[in-house]
C-alpha positions as CSV (number, residue, x, y, z in Angstrom):
1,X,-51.4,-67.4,-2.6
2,X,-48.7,-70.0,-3.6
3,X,-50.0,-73.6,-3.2
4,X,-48.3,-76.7,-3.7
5,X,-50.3,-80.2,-3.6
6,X,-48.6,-83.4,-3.9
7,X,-50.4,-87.0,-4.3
8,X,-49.7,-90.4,-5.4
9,X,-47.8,-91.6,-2.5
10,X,-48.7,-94.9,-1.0
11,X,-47.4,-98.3,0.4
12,X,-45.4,-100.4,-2.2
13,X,-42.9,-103.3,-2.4
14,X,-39.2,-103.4,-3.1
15,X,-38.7,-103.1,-6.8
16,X,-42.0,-101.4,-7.7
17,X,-43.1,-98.2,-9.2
18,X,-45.1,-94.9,-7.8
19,X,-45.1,-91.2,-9.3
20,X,-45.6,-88.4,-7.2
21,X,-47.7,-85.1,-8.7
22,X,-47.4,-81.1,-7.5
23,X,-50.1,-78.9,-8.6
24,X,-49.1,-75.6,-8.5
25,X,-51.3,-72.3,-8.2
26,X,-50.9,-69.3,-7.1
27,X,-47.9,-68.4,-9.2
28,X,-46.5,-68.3,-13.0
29,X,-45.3,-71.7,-12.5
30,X,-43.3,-71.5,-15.6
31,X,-40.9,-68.8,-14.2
32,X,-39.2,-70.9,-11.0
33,X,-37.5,-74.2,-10.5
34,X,-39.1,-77.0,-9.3
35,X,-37.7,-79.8,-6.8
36,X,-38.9,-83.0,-5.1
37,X,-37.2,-83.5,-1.3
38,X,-38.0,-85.9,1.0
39,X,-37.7,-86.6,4.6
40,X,-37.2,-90.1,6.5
41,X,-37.7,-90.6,10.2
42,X,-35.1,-89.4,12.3
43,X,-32.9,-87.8,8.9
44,X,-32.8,-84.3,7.6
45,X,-34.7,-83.3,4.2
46,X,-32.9,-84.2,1.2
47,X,-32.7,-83.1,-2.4
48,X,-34.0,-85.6,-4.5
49,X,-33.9,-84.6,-7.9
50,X,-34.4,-80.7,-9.6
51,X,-36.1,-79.2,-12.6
52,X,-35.2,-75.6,-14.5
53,X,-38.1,-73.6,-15.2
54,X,-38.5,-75.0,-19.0
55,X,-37.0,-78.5,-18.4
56,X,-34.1,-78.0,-20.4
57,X,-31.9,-79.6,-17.3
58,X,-32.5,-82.3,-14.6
59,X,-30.6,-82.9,-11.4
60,X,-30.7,-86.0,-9.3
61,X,-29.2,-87.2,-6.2
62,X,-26.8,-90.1,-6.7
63,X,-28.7,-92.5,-4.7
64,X,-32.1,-92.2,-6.7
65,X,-30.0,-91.7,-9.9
66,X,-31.2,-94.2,-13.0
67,X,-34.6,-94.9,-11.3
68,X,-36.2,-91.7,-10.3
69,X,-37.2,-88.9,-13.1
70,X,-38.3,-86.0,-12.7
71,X,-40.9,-84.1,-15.3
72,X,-42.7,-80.6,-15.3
73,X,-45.5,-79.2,-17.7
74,X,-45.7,-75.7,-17.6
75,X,-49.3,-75.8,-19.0
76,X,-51.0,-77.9,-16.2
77,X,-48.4,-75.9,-13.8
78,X,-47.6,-79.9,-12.5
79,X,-44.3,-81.7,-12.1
80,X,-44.2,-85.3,-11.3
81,X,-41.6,-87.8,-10.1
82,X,-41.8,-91.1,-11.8
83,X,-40.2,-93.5,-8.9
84,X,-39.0,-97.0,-10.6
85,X,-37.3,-100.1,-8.6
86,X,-38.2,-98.4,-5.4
87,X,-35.9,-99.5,-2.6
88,X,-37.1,-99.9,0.9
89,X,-34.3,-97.3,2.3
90,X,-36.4,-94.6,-0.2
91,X,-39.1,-94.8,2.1
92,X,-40.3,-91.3,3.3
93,X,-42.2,-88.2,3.4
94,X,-41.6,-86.7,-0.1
95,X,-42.3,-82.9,-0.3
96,X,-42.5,-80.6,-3.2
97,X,-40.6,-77.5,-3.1
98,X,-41.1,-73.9,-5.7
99,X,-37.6,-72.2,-5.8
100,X,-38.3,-68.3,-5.7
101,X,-35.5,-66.2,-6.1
102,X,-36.5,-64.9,-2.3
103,X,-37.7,-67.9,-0.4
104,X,-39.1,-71.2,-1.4
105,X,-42.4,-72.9,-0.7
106,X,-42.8,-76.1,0.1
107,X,-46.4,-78.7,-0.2
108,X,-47.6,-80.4,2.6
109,X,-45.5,-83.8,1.8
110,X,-47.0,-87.2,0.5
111,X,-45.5,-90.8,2.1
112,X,-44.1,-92.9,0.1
113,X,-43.4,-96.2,2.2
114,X,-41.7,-99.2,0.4
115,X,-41.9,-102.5,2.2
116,X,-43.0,-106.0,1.6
């Protein structure tokens, strides 16, 4: 079945750096779109940034724009989010997400909590 892991959130200051991993199994990872969302307390899940199946085109929200990236490789079946000059208001539960053309699947979520 499909399964979506993320890791490498944690507790960091203003200003530094984290990157978040999905392993992905249970699919041909190479064939859907990948996205990172995340959720803060008391706010809806937002897009954060989105990645076509080969990589050929990225997509951010404007308020991680310039610091966040977003990077798959279809042979590990991973994509990672490389989060630079992290901002405390970016603090959240940051959730992987597999874009079938019938329904989506989501991970379990990671915290990322930015705070000095």
């Amino acid at each position: 079945q499909v399964q979506l892991v993320e890791s490498g959130g944690g507790l960091v200051q203003p200003g530094g750096s984290l990157r978040l991993s999905c392993a992905a199994s249970g699919f041909t990872f190479s064939s859907v779109a990948m996205s990172w969302y995340r959720q803060a307390p008391g706010k809806g899940r937002e897009l954060v940034a989105r990645i076509t199946r080969v990589g050929g085109r990225t997509n951010y929200a404007d308020t991680v724009k310039g610091r966040f990236t977003i990077s798959r490789d279809n042979a590990k079946n991973r994509v990672d989010l490389q989060m630079n000059s992290l901002k405390p208001e970016d603090t959240a539960v940051y959730y992987c997400y597999a874009e079938f053309p019938a329904a989506g699947y989501w991970g379990q979520g990671t915290q990322v909590t930015v705070s000095s």
